[in-house]
MARGU-144860 format. One line per field, with one value per atom (N, C-alpha, C, O): atom name; z, x, y; residue in three letters. Coordinates in pm, 1 decimal. Layout:
N
name c(CA ...)
c3 c(Z ...)
c1 c(X ...)
c2 c(Y ...)
resn c(Ala ...)
***
This chain:
160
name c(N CA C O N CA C O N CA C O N CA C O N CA C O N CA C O N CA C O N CA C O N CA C O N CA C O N CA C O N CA C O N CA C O N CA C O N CA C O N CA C O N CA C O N CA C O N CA C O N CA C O N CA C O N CA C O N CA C O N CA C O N CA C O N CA C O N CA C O N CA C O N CA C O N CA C O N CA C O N CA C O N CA C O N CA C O N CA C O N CA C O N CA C O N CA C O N CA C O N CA C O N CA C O N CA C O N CA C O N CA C O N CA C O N CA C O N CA C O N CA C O N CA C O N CA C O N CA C O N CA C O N CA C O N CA C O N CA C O N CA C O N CA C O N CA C O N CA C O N CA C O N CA C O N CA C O N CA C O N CA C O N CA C O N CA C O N CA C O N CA C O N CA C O N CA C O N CA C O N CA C O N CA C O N CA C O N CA C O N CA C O N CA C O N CA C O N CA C O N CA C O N CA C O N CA C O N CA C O N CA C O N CA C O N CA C O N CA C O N CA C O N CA C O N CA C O N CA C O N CA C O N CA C O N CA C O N CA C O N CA C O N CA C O N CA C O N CA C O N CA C O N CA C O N CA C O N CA C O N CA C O N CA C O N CA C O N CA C O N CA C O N CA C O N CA C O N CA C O N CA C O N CA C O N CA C O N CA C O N CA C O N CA C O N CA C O N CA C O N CA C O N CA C O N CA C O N CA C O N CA C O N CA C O N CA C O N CA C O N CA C O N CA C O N CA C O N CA C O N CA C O N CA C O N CA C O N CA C O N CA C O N CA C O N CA C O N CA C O N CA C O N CA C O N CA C O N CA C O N CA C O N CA C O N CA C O N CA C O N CA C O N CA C O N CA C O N CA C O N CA C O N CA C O N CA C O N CA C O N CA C O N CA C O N CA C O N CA C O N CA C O)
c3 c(807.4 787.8 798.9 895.3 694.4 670.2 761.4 775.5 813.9 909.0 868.8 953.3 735.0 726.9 646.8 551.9 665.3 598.9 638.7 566.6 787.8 830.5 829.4 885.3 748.6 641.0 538.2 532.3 465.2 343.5 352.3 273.2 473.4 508.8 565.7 566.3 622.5 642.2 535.1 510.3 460.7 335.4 247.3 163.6 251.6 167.5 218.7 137.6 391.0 446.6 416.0 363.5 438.8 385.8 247.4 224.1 115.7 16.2 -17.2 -108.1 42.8 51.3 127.0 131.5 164.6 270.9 189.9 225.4 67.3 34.1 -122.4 -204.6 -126.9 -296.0 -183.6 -153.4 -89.8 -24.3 -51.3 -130.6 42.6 47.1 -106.9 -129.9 -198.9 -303.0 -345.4 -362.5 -360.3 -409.2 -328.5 -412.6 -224.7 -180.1 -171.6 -153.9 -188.9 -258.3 -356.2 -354.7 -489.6 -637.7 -599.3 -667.9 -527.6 -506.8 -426.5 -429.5 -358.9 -287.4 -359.8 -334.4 -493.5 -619.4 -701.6 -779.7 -672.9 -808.6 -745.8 -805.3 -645.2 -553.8 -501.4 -443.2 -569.1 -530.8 -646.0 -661.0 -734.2 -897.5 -924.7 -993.9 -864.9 -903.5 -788.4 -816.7 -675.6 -571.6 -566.9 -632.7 -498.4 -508.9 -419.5 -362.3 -416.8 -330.9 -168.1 -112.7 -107.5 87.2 103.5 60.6 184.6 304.2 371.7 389.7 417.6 583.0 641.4 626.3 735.8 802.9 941.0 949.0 1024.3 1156.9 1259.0 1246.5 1368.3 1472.2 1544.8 1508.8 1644.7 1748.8 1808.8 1777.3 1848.3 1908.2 1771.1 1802.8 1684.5 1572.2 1543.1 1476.5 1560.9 1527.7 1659.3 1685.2 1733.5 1827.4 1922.3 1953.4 1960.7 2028.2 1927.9 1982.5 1830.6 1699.0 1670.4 1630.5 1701.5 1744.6 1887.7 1935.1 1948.9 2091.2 2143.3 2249.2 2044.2 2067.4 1924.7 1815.7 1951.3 1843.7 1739.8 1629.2 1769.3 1685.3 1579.6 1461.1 1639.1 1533.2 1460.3 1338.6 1534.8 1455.4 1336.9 1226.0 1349.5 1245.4 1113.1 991.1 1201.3 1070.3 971.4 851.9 1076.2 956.6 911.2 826.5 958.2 863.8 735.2 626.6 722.0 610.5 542.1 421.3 572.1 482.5 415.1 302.6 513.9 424.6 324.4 220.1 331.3 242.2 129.3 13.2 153.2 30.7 -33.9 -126.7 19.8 -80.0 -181.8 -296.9 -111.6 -146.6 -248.7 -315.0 -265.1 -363.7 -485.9 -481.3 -616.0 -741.9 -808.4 -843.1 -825.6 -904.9 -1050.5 -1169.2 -974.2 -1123.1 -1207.6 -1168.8 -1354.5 -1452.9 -1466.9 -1474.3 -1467.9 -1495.5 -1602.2 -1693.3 -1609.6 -1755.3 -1852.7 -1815.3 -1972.7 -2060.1 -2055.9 -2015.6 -2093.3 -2153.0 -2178.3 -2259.1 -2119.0 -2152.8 -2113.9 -2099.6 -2099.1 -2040.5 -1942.3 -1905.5 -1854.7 -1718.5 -1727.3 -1812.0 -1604.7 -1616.8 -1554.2 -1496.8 -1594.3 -1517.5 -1385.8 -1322.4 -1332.5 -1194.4 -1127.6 -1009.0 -1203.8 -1133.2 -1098.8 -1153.1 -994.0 -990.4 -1035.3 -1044.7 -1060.6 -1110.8 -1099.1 -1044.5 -1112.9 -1039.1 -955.0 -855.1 -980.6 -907.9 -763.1 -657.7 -767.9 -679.9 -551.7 -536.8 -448.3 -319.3 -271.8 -176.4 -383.1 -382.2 -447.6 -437.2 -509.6 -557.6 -460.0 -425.5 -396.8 -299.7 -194.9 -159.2 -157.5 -86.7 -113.3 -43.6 -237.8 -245.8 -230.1 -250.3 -183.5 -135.3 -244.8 -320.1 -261.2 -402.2 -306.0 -191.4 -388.7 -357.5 -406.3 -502.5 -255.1 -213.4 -331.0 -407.0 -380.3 -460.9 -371.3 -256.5 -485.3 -436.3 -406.2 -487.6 -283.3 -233.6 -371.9 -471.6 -328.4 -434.5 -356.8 -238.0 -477.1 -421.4 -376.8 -424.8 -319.4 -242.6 -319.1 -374.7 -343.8 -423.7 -344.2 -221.6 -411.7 -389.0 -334.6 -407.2 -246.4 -156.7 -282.7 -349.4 -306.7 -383.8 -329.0 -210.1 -347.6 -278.5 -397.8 -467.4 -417.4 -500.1 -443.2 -394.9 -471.7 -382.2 -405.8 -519.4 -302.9 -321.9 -283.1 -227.1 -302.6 -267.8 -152.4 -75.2 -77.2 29.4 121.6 240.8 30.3 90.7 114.0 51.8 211.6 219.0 255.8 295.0 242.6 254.8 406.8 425.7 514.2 687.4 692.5 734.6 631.7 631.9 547.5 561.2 492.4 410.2 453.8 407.1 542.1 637.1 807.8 902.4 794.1 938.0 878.7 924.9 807.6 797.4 696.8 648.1 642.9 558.9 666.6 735.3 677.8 751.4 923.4 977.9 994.6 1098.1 1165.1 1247.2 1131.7 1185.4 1098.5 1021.2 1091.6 1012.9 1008.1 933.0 1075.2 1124.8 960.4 947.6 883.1 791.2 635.4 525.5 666.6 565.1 425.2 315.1 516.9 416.3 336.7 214.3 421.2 386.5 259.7 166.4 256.1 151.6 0.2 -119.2 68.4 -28.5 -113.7 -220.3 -70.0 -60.7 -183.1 -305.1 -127.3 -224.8 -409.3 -518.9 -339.5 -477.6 -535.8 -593.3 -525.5 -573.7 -706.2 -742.1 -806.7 -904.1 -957.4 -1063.4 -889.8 -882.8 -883.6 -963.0 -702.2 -652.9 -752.7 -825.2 -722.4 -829.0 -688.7 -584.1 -725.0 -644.6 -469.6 -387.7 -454.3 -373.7 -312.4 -378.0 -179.5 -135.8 -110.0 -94.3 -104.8 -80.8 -181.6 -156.5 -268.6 -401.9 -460.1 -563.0 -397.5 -451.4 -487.7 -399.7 -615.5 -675.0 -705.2 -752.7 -668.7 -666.2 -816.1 -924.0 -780.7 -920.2 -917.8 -994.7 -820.2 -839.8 -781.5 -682.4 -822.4 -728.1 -686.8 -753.7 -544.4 -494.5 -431.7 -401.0 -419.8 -344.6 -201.8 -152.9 -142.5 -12.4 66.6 68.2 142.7 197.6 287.5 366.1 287.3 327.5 526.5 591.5)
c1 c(3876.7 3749.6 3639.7 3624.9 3567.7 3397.4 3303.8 3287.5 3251.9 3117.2 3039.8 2989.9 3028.0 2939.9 3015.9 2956.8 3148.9 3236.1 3166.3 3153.6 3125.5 3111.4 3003.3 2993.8 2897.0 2776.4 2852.7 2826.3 2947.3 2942.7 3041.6 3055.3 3099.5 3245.3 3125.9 3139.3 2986.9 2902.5 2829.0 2811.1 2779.1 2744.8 2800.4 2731.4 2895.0 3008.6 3018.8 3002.6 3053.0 3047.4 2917.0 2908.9 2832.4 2701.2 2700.8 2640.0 2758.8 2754.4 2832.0 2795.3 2961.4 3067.5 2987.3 3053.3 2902.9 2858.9 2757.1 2727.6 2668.2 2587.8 2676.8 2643.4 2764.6 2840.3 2885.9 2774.1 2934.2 2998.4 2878.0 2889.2 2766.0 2683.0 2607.4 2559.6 2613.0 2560.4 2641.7 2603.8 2769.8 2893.2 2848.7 2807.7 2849.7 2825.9 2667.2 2633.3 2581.5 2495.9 2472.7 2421.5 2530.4 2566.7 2679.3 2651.8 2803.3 2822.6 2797.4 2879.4 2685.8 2569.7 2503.2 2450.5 2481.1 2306.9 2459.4 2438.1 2560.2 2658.9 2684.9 2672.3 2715.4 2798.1 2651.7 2653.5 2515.0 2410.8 2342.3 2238.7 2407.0 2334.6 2424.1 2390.5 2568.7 2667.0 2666.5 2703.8 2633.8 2617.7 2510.8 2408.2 2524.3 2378.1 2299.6 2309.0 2172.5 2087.0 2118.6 2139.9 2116.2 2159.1 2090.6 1975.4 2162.8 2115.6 2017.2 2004.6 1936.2 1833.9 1927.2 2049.3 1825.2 1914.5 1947.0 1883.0 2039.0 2110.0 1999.0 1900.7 2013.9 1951.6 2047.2 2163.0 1985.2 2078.2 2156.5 2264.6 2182.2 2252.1 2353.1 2451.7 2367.9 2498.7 2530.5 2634.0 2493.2 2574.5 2631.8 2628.8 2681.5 2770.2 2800.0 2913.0 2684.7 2675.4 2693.0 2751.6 2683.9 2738.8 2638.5 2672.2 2543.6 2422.0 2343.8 2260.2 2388.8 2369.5 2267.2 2208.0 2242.8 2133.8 2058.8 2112.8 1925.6 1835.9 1862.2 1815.2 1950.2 1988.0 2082.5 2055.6 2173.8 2260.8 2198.7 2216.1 2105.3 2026.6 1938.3 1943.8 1871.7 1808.6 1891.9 1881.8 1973.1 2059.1 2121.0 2143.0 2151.8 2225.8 2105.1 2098.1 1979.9 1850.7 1847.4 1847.6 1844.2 1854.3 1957.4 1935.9 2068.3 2184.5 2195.7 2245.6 2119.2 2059.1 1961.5 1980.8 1861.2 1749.5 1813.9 1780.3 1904.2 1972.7 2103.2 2183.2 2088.5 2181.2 2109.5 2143.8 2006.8 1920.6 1832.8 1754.0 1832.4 1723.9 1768.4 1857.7 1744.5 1810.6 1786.4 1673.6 1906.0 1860.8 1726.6 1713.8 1670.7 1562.3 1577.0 1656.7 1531.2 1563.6 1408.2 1295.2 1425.7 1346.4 1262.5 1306.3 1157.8 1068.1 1075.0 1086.2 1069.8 1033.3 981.5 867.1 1052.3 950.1 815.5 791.6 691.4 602.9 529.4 407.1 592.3 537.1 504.2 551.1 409.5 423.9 285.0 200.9 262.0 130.0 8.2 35.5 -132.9 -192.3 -221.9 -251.1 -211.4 -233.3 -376.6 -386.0 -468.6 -607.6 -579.1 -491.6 -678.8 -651.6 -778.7 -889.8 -757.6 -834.9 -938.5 -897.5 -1054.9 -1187.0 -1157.0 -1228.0 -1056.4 -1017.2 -942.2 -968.0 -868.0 -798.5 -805.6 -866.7 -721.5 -797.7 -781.8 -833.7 -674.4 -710.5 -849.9 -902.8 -896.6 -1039.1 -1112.2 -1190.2 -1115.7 -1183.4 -1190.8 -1293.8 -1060.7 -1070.3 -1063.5 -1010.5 -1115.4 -1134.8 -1291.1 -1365.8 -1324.4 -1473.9 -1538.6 -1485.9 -1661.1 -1742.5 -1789.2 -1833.9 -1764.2 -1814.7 -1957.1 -2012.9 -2013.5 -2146.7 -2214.3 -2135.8 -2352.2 -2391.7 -2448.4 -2472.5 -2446.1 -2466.1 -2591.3 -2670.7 -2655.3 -2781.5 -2840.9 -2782.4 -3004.4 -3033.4 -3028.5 -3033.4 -3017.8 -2966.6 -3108.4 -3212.6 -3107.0 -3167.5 -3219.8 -3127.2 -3336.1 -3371.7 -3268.3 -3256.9 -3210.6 -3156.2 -3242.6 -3340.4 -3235.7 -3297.5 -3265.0 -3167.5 -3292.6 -3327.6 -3318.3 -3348.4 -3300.4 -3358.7 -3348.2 -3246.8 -3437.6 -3415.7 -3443.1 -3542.0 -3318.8 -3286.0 -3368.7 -3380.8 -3427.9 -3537.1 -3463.1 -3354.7 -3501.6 -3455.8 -3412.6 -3490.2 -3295.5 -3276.1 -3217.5 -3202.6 -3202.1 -3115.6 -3030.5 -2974.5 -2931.0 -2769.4 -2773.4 -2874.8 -2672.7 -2639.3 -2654.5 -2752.9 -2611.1 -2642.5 -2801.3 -2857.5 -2846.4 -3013.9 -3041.3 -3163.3 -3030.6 -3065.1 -3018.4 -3088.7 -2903.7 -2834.7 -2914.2 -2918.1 -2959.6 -3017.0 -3174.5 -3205.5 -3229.5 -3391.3 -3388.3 -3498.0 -3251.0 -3332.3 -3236.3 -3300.1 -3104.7 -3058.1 -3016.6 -2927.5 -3115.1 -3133.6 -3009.0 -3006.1 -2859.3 -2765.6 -2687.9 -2612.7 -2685.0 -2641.8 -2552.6 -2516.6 -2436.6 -2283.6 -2282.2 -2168.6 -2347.7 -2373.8 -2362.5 -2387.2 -2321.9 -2349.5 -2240.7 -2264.0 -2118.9 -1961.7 -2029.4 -2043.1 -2067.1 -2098.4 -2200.5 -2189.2 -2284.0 -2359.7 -2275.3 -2276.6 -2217.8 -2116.2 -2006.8 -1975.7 -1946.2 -1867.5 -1987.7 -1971.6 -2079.0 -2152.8 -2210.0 -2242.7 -2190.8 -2255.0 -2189.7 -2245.9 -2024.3 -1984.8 -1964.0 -1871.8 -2000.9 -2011.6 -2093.0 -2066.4 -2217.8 -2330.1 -2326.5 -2353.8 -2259.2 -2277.4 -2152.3 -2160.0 -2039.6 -1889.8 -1775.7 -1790.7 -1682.1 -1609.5 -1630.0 -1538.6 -1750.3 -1778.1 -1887.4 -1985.6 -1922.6 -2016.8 -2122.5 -2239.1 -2082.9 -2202.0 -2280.1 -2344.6 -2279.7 -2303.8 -2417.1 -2393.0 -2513.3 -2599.9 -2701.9 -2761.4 -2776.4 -2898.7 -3026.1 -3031.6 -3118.6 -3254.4 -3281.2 -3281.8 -3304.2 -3335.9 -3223.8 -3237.0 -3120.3 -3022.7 -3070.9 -3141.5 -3048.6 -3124.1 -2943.3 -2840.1 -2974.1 -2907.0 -2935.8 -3048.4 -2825.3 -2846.6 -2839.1 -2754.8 -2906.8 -2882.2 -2844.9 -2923.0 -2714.1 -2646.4 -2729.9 -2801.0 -2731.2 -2807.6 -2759.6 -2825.0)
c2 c(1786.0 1718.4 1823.0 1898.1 1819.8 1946.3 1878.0 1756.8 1964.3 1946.9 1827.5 1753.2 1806.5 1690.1 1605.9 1554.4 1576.4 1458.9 1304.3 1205.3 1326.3 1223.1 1146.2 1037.0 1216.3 1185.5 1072.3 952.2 1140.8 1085.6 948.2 855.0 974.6 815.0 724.3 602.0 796.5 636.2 597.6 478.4 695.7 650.2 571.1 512.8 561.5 530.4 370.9 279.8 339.4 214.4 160.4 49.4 216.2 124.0 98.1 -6.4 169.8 108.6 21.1 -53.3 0.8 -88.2 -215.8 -319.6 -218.8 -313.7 -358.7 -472.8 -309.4 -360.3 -399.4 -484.7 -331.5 -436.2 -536.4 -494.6 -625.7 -664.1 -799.0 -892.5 -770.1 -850.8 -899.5 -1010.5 -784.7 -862.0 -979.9 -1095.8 -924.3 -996.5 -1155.2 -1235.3 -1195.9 -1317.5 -1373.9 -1490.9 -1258.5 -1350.5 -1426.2 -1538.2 -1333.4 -1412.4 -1498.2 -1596.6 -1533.8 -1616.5 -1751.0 -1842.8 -1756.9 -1859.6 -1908.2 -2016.5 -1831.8 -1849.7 -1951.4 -2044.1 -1919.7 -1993.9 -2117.8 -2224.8 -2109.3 -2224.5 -2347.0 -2455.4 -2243.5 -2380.3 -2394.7 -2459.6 -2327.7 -2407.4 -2506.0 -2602.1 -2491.8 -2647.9 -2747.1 -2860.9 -2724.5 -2792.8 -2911.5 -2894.0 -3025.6 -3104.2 -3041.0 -2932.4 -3180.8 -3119.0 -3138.7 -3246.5 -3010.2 -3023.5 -3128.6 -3134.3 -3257.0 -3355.6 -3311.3 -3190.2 -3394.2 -3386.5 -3313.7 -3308.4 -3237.3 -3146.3 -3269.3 -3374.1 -3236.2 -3293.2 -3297.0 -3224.0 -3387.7 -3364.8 -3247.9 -3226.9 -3180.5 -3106.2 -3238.0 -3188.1 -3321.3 -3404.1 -3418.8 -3352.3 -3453.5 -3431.7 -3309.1 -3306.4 -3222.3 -3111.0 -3046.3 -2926.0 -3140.1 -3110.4 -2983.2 -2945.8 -2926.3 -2766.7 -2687.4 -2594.0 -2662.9 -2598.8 -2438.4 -2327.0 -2480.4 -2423.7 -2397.2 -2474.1 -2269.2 -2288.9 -2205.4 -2226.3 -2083.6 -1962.2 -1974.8 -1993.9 -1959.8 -1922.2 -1862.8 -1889.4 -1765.5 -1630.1 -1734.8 -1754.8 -1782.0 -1890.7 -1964.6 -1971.0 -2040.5 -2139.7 -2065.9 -2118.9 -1968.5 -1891.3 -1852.6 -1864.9 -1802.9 -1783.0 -1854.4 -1834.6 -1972.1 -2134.1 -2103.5 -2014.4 -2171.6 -2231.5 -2115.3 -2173.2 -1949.1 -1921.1 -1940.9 -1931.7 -1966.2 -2005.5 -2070.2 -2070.2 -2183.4 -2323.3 -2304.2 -2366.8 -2232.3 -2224.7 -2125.5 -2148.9 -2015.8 -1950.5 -2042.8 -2030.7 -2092.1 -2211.1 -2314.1 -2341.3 -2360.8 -2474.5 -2386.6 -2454.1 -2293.8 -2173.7 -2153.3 -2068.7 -2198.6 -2197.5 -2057.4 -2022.6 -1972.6 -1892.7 -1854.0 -1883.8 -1794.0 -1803.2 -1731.1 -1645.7 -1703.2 -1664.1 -1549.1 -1597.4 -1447.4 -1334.6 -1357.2 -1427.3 -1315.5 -1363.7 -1261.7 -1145.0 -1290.1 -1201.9 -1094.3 -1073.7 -1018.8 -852.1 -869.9 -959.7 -792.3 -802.0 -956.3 -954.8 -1069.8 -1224.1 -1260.9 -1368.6 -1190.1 -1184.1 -1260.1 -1230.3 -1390.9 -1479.7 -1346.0 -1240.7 -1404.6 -1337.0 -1342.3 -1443.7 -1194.7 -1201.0 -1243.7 -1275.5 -1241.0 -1256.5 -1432.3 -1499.8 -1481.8 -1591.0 -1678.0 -1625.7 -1804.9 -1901.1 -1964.0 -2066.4 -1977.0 -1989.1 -2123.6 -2135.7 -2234.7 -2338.3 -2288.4 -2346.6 -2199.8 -2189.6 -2106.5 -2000.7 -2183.1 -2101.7 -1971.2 -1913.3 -1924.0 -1727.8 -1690.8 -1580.1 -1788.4 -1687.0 -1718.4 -1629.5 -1822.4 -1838.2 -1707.6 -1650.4 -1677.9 -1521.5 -1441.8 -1355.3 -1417.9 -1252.8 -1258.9 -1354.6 -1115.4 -1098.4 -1048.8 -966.9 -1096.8 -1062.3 -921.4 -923.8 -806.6 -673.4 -679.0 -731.9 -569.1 -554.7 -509.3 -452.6 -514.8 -473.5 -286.4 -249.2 -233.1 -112.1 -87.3 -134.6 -7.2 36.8 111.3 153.5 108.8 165.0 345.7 377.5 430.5 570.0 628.8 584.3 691.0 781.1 892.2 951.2 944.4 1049.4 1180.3 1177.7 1270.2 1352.2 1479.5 1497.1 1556.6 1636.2 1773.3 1738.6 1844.4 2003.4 2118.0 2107.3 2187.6 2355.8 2437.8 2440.7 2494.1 2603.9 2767.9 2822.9 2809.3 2953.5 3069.3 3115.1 3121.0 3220.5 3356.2 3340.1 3477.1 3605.6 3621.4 3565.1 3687.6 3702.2 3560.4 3533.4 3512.3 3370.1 3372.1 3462.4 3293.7 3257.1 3111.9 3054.1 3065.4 2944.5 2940.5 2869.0 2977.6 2975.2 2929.9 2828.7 3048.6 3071.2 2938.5 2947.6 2854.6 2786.3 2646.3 2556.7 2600.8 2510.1 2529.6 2451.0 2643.5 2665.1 2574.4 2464.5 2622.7 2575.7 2461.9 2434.7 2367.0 2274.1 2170.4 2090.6 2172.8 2094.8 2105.5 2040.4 2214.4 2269.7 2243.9 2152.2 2342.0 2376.5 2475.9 2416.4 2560.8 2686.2 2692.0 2782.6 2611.4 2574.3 2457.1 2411.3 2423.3 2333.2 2404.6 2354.9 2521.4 2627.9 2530.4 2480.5 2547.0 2490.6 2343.0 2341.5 2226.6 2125.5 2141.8 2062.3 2227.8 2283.7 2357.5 2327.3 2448.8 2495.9 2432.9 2486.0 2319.5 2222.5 2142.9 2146.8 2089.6 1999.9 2072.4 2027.0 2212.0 2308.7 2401.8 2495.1 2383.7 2498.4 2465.1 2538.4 2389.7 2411.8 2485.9 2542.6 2501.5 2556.2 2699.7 2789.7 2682.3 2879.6 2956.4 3055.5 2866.9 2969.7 2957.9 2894.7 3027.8 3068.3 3169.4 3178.3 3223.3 3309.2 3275.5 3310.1 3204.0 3149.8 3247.2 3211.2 3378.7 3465.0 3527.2 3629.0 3486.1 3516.2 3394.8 3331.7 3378.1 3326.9 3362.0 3424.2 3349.1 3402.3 3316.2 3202.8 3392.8 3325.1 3270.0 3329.4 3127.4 3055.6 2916.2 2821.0 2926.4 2846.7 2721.2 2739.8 2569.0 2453.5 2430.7 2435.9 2404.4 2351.4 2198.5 2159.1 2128.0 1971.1 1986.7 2062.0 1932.6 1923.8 1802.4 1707.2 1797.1 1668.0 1592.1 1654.8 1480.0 1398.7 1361.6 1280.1)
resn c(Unk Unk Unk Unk Unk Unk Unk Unk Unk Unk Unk Unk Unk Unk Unk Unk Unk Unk Unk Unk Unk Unk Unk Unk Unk Unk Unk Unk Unk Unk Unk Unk Unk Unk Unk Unk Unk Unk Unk Unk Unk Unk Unk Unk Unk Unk Unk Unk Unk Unk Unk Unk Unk Unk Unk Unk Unk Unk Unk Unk Unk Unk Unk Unk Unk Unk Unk Unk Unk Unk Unk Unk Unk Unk Unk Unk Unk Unk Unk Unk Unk Unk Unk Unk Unk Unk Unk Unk Unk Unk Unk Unk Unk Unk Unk Unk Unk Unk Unk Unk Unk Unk Unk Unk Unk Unk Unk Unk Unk Unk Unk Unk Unk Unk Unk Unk Unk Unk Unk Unk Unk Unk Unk Unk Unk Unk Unk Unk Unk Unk Unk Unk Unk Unk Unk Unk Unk Unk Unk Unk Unk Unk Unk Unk Unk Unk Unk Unk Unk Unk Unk Unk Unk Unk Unk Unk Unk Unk Unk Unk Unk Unk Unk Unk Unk Unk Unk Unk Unk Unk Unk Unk Unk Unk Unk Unk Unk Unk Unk Unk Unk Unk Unk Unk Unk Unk Unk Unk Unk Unk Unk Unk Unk Unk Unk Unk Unk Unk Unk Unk Unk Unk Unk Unk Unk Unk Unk Unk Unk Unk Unk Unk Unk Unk Unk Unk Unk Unk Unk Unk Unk Unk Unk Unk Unk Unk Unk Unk Unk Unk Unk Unk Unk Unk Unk Unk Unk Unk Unk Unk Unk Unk Unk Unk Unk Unk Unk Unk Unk Unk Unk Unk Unk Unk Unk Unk Unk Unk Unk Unk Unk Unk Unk Unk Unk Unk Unk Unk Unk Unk Unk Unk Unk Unk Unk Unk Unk Unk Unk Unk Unk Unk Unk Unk Unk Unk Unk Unk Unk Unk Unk Unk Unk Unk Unk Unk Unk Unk Unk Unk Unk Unk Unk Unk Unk Unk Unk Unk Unk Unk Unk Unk Unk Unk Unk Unk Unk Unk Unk Unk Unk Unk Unk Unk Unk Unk Unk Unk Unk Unk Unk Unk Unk Unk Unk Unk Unk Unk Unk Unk Unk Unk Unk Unk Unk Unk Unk Unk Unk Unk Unk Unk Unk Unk Unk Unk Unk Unk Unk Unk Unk Unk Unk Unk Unk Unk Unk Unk Unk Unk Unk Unk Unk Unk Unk Unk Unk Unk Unk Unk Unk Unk Unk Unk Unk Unk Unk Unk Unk Unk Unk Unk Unk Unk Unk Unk Unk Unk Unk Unk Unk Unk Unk Unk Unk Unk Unk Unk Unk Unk Unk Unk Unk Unk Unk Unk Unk Unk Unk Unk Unk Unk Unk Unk Unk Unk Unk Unk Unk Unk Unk Unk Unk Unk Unk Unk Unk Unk Unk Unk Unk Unk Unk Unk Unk Unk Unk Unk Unk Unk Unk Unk Unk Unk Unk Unk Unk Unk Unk Unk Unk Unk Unk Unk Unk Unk Unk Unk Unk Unk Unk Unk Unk Unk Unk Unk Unk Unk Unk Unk Unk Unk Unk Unk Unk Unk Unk Unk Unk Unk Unk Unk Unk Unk Unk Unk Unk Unk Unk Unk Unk Unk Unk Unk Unk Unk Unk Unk Unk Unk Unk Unk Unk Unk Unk Unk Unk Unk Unk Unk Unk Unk Unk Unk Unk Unk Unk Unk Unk Unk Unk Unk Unk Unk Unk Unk Unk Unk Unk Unk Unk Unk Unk Unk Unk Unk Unk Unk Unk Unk Unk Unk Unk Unk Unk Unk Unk Unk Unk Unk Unk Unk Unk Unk Unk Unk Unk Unk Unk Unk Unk Unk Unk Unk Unk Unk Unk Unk Unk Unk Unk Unk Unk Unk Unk Unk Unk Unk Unk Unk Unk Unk Unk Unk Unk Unk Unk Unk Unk Unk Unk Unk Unk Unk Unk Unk Unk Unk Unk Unk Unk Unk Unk Unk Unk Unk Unk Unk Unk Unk Unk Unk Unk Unk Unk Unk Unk Unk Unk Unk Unk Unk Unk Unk Unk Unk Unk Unk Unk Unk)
***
């Protein structure tokens, strides 16, 4: 046995385990398209202790409901209803009508004079020179690739 055989023998059980389980699901979807419709369900007093932990009882109840569930038939290529919902119905009711947008803010300017840098220019328009990037970041279409490389004449935006 190879170091990692024992990868592939659980891999292997889990896929055996999931053809296993499909296999009796399509046979549940067959055995309740010919089946009638399930009875009222029992009181606990007729079903005779049959059901003694939650965990049991949960599980009948889906058994029951995957039985009682008629296979459905996939729709057409391309035939799919629309998803938006209906001005009647109580999904339109919850969706939230989005905010209308603020009106914008005149945009702040600088236009770069001789002997400038972005520090020098984050220090005296947005008084923290640590603000330099946030500047650069907003204008490098502007400045280029090389933040130190700026020339007098350039307008820059300044972050709000």
């Amino acid at each position: 046995m190879g170091l990692f055989d024992f990868l592939r023998s659980d891999k292997k059980k889990e896929h055996e385990a999931a053809e296993k389980a499909k296999q009796q699901m399509e046979q549940r979807e067959q055995q309740a398209a010919a089946a009638p419709a399930p009875a009222a369900p029992k009181a606990p007093s007729e079903m005779g202790g049959k059901y003694t932990d939650a965990a049991s009882a949960t599980k009948a109840a889906a058994e029951r409901m995957a039985a009682a569930a008629r296979p459905k038939s996939p729709p057409a290529a391309g035939h799919m209803p629309p998803a938006a919902p209906s001005p009647t119905s109580a999904a339109h009711k919850a969706v939230p009508v989005p905010p209308k947008p603020a009106p914008t803010a005149k945009k702040r300017t600088y236009t770069v004079k001789p002997g400038d840098s972005l520090s020098a220019i984050a220090r005296r328009e947005l008084g923290n020179e640590g603000r330099w990037r946030e500047l650069y970041a907003m204008n490098r279409g502007v400045v280029g690739a090389n933040p130190d490389l700026i020339r007098p004449g350039m307008v820059l935006t300044l972050p709000g």
